[in-house]
N, C-alpha and C positions, 0 to 999 in steps of 0.2 A: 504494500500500500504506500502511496507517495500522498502526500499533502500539496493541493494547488491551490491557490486564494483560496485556504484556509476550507478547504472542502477534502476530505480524504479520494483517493481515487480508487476501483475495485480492485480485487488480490488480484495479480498475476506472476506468474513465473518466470524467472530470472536465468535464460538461456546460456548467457555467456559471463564470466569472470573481466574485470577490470584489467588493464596489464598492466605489469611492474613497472613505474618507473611516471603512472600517470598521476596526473593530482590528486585527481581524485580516488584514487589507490592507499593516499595516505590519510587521507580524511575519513574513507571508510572504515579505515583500521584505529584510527585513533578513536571514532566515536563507539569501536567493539572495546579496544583497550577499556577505556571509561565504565562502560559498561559493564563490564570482567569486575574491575577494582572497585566501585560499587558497592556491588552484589556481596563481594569479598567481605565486607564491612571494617576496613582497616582505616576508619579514621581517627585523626590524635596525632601525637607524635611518639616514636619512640622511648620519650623519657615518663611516658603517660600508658605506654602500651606494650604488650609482651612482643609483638611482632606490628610490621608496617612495610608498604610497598611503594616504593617509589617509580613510574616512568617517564623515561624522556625516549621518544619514538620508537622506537622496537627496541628498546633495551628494558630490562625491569631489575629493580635491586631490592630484593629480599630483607629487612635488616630485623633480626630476632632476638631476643635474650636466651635463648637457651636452643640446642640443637633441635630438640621437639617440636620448637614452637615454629624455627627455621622449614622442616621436613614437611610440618602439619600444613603450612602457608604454599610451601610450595608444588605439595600436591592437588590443593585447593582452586590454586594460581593452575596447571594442570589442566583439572578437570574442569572450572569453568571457560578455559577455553577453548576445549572441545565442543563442547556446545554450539560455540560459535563457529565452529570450522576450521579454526586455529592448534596449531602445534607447537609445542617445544620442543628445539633442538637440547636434545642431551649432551651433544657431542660439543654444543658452542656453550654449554653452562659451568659456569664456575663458580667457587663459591671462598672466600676469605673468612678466617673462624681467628676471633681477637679471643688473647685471653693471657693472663699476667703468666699462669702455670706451665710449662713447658710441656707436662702428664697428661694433661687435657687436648693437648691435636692428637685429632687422629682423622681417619678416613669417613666420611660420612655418607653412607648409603642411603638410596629415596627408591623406593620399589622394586628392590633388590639389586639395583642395578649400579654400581659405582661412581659418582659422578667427579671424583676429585679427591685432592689433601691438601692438606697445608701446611 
């Protein structure tokens, strides 16, 4: 459905995908991002919240207090955006673990799947 002078117009079916590189390519993706994040319900800031998600155009930054809350968000982050058609790359994900204790890094696994270390 599209909105014209404010009159909705009937459902129809969306044949073809946008192509990489168009404007309207990024637009569409930002107002799914939006939408993703959201839904997510991470708002506040960090120093107010166990986890929170920051983006700036296809990038997203995870920031959590405790590995759990890191795993829990990013699975969430995941699965709401399947919904929309959207994937993440495993293989471009990274992930940085602060911590005063040297005993505390280690390898951090998200769906058995190994994503890094630090």
């Amino acid at each position: 459905m599209v909105k014209i002078n404010n009159k909705p117009t009937g459902k129809f079916d969306v044949q073809t995908g946008v192509k990489q590189g168009d404007p309207l390519s990024a637009t569409l993706f930002s107002i799914d991002m939006d939408c993703i994040l959201k839904k997510m319900e991470l708002r506040g800031n960090i120093s107010t919240r166990l986890k929170q998600c920051t983006a700036f155009a296809d990038d997203i930054l995870i920031t959590a207090r405790t590995t759990q809350a890191m795993i829990d968000t990013f699975v969430n982050l995941k699965n709401e955006s399947l919904k929309y058609g959207l994937t993440v790359n495993v293989h471009k994900t990274k992930y940085l673990k602060c911590s005063r204790r040297q005993d505390q890094l280690k390898a951090i696994n998200i769906e058995k799947k190994r994503t890094g270390t630090s």
